[in-house]
C-alpha distance (Angstrom), angle and dihedral (degrees) to the residues before:
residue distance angle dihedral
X1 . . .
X2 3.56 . .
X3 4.01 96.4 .
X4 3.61 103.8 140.9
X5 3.56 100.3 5.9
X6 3.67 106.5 159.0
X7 4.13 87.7 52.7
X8 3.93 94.5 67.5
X9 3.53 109.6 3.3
X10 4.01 120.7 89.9
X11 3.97 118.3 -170.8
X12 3.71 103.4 -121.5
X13 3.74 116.1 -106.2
X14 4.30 140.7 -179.9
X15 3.73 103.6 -124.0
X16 3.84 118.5 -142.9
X17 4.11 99.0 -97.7
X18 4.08 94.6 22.1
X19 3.55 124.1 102.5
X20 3.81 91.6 -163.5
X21 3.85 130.7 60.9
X22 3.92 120.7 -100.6
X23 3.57 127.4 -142.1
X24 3.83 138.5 40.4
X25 3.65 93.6 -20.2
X26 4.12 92.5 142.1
X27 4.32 89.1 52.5
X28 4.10 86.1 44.7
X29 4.03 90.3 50.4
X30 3.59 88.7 52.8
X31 3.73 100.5 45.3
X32 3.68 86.1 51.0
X33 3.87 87.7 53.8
X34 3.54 97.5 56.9
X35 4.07 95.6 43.2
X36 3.54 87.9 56.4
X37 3.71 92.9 53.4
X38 4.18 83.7 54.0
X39 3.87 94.8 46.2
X40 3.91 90.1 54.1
X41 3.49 95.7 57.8
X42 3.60 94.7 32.0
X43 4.46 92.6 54.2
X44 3.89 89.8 24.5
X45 3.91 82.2 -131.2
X46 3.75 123.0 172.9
X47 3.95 105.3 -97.7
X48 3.69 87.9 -115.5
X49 3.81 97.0 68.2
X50 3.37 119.8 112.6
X51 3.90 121.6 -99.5
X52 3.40 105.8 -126.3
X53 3.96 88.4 50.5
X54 3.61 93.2 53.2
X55 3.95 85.4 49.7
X56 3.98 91.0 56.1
X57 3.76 88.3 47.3
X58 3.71 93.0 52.2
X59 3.51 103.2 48.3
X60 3.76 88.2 -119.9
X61 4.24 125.8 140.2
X62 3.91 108.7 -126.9
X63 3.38 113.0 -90.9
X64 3.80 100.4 -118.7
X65 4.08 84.8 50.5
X66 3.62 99.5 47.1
X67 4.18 90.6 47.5
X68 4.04 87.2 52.3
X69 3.90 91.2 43.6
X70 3.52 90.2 56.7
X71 3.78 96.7 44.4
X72 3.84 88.6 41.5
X73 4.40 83.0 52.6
X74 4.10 87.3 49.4
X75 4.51 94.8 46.8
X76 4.27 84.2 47.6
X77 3.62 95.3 49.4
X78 4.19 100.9 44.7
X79 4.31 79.9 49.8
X80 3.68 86.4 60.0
X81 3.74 98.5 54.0
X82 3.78 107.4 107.5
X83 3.90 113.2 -108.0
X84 3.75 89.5 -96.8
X85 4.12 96.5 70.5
X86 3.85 111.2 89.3
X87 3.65 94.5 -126.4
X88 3.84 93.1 48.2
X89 4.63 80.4 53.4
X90 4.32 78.4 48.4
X91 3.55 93.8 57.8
X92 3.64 102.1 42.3
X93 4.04 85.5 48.6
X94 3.67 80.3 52.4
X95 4.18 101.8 57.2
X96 4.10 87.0 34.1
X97 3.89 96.7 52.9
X98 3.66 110.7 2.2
X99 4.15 114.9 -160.6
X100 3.89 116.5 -108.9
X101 3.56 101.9 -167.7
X102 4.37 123.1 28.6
X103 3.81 92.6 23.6
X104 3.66 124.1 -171.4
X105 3.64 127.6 -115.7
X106 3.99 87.5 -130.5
X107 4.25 85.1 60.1
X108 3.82 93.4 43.9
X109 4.09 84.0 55.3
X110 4.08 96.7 51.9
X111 4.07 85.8 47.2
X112 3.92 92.7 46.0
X113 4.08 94.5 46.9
X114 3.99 90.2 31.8
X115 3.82 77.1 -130.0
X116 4.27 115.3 164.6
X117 3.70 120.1 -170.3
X118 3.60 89.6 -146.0
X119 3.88 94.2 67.9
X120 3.64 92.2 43.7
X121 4.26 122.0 91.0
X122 3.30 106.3 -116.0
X123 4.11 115.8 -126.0
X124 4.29 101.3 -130.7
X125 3.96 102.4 -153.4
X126 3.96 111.9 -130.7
X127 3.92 112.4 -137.8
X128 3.60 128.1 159.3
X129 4.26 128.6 172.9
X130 3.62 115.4 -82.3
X131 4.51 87.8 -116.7
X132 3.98 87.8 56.3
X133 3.52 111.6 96.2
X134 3.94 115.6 -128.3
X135 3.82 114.6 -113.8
X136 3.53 101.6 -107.2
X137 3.98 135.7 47.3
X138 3.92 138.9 -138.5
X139 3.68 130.5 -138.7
X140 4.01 130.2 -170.9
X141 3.34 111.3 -167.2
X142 4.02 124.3 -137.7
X143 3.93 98.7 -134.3
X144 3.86 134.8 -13.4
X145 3.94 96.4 -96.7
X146 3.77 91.1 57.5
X147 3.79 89.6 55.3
X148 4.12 95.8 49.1
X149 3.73 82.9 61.6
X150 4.00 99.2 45.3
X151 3.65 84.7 42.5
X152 4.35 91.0 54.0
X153 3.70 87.9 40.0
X154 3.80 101.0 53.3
X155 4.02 121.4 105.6
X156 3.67 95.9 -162.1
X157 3.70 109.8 150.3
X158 3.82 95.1 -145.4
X159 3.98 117.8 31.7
X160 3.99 118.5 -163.6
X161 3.67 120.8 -176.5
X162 4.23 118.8 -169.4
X163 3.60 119.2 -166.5
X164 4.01 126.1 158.2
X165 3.83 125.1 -160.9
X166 4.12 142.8 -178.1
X167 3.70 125.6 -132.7
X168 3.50 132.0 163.3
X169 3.54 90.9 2.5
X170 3.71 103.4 -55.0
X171 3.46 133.6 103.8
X172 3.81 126.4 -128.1
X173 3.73 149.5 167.6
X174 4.00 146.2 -151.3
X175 3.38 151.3 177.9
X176 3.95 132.2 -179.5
X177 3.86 134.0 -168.3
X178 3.93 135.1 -120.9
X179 3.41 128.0 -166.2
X180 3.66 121.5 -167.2
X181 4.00 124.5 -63.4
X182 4.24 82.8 -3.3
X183 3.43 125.8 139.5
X184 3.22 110.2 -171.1
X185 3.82 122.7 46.3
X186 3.64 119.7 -79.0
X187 4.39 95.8 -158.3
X188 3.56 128.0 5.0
X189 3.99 129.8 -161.0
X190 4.18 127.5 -178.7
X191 3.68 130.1 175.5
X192 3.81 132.5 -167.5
X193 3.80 111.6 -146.5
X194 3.50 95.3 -176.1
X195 3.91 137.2 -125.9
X196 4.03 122.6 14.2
X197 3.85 87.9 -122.1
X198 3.62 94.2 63.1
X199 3.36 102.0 35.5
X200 4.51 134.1 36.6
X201 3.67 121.7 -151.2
X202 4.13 84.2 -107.4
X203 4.08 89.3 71.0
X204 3.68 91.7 47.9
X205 3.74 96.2 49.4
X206 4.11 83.3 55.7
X207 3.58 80.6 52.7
X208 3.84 95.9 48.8
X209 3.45 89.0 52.3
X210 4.04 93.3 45.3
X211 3.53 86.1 56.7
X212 3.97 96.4 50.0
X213 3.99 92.6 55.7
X214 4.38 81.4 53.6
X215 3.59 92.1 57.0
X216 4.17 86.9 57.9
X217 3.67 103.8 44.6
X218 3.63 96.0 88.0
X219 3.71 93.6 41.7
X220 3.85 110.3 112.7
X221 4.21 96.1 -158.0
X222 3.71 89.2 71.1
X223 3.43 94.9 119.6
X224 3.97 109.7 31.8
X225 3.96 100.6 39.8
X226 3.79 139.2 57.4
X227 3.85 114.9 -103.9
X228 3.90 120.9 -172.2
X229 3.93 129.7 -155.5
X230 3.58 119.2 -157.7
X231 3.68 123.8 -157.4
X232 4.19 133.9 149.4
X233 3.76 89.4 -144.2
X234 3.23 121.7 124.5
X235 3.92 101.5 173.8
X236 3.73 87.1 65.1
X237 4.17 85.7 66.4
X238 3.99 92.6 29.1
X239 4.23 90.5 110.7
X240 3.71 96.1 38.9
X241 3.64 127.9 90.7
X242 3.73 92.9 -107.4
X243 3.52 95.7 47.2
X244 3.74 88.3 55.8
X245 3.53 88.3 64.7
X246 3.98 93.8 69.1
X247 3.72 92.5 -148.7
X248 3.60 111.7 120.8
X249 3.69 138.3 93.5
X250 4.13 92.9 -174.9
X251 3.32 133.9 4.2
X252 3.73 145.0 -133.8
X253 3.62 139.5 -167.5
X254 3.50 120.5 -164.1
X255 4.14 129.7 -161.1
């Protein structure tokens, strides 16, 4: 029901001079109609009980918050387009000459969040043609033994291994960084996910690997020296063509 939202839905407001609320007060009444029909059956709540009650009860956002959150979500991500998208060109026409008369719903969102694209990082998309080959690589390899020797043999500059684990009933990952001819790690990063019944060893190798691209964003050799991630995942490769082979004991990806 909330397809499109920021296109025809405006977050009711009290305008300076205005005793009554502007906006799309008649869609939000309705929307609040229908939630409270869910939260009743949800709670099991007398039909007397006040809405906001049966909200708290139901784990549920207000309606008239959860509409503006997702408007607010829709404004922040057109000011991230880079300057090249259309709409991002809209919005700057929009802070530089705003309209007086036949205003946009897009305009009436930057006024309601005070949001300007200017102040906002902008979000470059990265595309390349489908014959250019992506700047890293991926290896599986056939058996354990084979990977101790890849492992001795590789030059890398930087060497991050991922690896998650449960214990105890909880669920957990890591991931530690190598420089060259070190011994001992050079950064270190571990997260607890929490219980085994919310979370499989699968989402905390994700995780592992989450936390292995951390330990290399402040690392200025990037782009002029190799870099290898080490992980014994294999649902990480499972829709690639090299996971398809079903080789690999551990895996490596290379950049």
């Amino acid at each position: 029901m909330t397809y499109g939202l920021d296109t025809w839905y405006t977050p009711p407001r009290k305008e300076v001079g205005r005793k009554r609320n502007t906006g799309s007060v008649r869609a939000l009444k309705e929307f609040q109609k229908l939630q409270r029909i869910a939260t009743l059956d949800i709670t099991g709540a007398l039909r007397t009980s006040p809405t906001d009650l049966l909200d708290l009860h139901a784990g549920l956002l207000p309606m008239d918050l959860l509409l503006k959150k997702i408007c607010h979500r829709s404004s922040v991500r057109l000011c991230t387009l880079p300057s090249s998208n259309l709409a991002s060109q809209q919005l700057n026409h929009y802070m530089r000459h705003p309209a007086k008369k036949f205003i946009t719903n897009t305009q009436h969102m930057l006024n309601i969040f005070d949001l300007n694209p200017k102040r906002i990082e902008k979000i470059t998309p990265f595309s390349h043609f489908v014959s250019q080959l992506l700047p890293f690589t991926t290896h599986l390899s056939a058996s354990k033994e084979e990977l101790v020797e890849q492992e001795a043999a590789d030059n890398s500059v930087i060497q991050v291994y991922a690896d998650s684990s449960r214990l105890d009933g909880n669920v957990g990952a890591a991931a530690v960084l190598f420089r060259t001819q070190s011994i001992n790690p050079d950064k270190t990063l571990w997260f607890k996910l929490g219980s085994d019944r919310d979370y499989s060893v699968k989402d905390a190798e994700a995780v592992g690997c989450v936390l292995a691209f951390w330990l290399l964003k402040d690392e200025n050799q990037l782009s002029i020296s190799p870099i290898s991630i080490y992980t014994d995942s294999q649902s990480l490769f499972s829709h690639s063509k090299i996971g398809e082979l079903n080789l690999a004991h551990t895996s490596q990806i290379s950049s």
